[in-house]
C-alpha positions as CSV (number, residue, x, y, z in Angstrom):
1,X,-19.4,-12.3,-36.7
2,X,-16.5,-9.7,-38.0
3,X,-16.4,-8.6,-34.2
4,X,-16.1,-12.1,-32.7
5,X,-13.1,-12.4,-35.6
6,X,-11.7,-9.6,-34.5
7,X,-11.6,-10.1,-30.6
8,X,-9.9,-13.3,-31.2
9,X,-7.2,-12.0,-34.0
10,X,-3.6,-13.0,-33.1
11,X,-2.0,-10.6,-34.9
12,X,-0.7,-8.3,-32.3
13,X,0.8,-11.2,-30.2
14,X,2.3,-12.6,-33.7
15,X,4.4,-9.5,-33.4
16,X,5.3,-9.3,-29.9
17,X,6.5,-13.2,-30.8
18,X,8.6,-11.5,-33.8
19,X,10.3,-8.3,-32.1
20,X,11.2,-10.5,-29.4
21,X,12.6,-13.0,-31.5
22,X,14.4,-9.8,-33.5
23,X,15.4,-8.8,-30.4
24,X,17.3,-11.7,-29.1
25,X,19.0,-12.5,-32.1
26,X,20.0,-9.1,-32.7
27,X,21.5,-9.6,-29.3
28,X,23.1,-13.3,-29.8
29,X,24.8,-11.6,-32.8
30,X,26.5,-9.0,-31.0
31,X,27.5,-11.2,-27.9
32,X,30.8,-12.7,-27.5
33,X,32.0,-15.9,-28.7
34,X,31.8,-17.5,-25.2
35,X,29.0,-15.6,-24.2
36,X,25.4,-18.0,-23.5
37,X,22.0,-17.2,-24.1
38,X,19.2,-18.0,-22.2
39,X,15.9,-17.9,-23.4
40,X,12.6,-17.1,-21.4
41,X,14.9,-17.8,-17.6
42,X,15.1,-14.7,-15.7
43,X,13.6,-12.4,-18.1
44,X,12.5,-13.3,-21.8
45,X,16.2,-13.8,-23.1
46,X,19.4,-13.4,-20.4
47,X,22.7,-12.8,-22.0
48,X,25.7,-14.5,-20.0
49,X,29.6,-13.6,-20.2
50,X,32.3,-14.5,-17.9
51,X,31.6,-11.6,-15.8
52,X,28.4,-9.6,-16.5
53,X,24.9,-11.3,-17.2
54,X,22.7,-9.6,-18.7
55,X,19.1,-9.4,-18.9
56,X,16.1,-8.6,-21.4
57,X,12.3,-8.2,-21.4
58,X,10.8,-7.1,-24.3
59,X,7.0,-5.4,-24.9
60,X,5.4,-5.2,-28.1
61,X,2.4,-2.8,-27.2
62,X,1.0,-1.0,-30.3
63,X,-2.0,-0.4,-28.8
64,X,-1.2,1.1,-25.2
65,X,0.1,4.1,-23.9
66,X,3.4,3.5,-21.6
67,X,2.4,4.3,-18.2
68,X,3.6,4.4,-15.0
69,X,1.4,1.0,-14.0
70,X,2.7,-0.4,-17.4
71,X,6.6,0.3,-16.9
72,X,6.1,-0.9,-13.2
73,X,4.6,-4.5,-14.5
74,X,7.6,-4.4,-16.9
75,X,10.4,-4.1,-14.3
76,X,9.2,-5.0,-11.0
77,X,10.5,-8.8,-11.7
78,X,13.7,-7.0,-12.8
79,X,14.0,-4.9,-9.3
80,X,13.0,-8.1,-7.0
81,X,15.7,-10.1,-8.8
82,X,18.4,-7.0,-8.2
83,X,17.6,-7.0,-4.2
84,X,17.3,-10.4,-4.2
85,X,21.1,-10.8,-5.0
86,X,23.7,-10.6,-3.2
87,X,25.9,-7.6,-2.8
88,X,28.8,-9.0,-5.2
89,X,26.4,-10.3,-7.6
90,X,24.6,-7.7,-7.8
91,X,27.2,-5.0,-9.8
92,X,27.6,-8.1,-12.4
93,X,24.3,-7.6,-13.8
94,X,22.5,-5.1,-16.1
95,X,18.6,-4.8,-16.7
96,X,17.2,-3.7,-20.4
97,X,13.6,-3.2,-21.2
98,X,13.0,-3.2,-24.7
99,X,9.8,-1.4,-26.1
100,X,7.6,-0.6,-28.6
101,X,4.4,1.3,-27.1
102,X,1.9,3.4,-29.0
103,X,2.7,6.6,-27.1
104,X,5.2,7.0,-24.2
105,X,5.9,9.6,-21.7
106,X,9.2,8.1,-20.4
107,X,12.7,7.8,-21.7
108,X,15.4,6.1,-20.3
109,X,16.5,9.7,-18.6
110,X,13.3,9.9,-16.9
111,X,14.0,7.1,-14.5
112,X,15.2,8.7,-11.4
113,X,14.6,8.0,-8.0
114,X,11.7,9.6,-7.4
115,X,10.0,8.4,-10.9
116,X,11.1,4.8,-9.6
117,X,9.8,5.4,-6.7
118,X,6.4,7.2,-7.8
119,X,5.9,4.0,-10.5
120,X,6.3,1.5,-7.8
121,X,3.3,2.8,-5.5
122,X,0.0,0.9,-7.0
123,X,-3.6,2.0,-5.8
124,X,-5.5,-0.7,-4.8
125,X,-9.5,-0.3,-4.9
126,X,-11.6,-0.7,-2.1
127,X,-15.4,-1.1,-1.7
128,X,-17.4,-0.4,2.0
129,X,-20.6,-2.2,2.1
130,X,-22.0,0.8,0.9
131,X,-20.5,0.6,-2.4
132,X,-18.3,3.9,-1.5
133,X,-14.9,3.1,-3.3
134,X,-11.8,4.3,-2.4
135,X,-8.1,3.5,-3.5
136,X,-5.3,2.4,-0.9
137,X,-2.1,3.4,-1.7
138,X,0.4,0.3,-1.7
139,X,4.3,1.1,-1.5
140,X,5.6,-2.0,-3.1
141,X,8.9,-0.7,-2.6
142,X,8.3,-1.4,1.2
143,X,7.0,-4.6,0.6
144,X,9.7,-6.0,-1.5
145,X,12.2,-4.2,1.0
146,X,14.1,-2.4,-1.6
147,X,15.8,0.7,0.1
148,X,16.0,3.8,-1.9
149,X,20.2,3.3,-2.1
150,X,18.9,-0.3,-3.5
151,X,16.6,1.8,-6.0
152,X,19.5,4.1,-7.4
153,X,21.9,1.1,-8.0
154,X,19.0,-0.4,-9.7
155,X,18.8,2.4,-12.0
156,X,22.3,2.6,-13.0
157,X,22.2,-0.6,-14.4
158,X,19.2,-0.4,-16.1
159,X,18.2,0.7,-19.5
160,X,14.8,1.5,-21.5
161,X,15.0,1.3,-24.9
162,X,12.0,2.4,-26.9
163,X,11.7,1.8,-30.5
């Protein structure tokens, strides 16, 4: 019964809820008097000024080790919306990923090209009718057509932030 209890416990989600919820009012605080916030739009809360928008996804992961696979399901939304702008729209907005993991082996200086690059290649898993399993590499950077000039402009405008 204790185990059943435990699988359903909402604890960790409660505080996800409440660092996000720290998070954007920590932010709304500091903004400008004109400045808007959004919350759950692009990202969970997007910070608006006359001429910068700014936007925010926060992950409250006690449990789990910040990973390549991790960081890319954190910021790939972030990346398509970047490429999906347009040129002049794009140098008005800045990306932030907020994060509380148990372990990490990023910082926000780790994010280069070729880390970016690395984290956005997934291996999918394949299985012959013989049960033999293999893994596909799949270059998601391709697939969203993000160019690698697209990749380091991304990069200068984005920041992790691990608490």
């Amino acid at each position: 019964m204790t185990e059943t209890i435990n699988n359903r416990e909402a604890s960790a989600t409660i505080r996800g809820y409440i660092y996000q919820f720290d998070a954007t009012i920590r932010k709304i605080l500091a903004s400008g008097d004109t400045d808007s916030c959004t919350v759950e739009d692009v990202e969970d809360f997007d910070i608006h000024s006359s001429d910068l928008s700014s936007y925010f996804q926060c992950k409250y992961y006690a449990a789990t080790k910040l990973t390549a696979s991790v960081l890319r399901d954190a910021i790939l939304p972030m990346i398509e919306n970047y490429v999906g702008s347009t040129l002049g729209a794009r140098s008005n907005k800045r990306y932030f990923l907020y994060g509380h993991f148990k372990e990490s082996s990023y910082t926000s200086n780790d994010i280069t090209l070729d880390t970016l690059k690395t984290i956005l290649v997934r291996r999918e898993k394949l299985q012959d009718k013989f049960g033999e399993i293999t893994y596909q590499p799949i270059n998601i950077q391709t697939e969203i057509g993000a160019t690698d000039d697209d990749l380091e402009k991304f990069i200068l405008q984005f920041t992790l932030e691990l608490c």
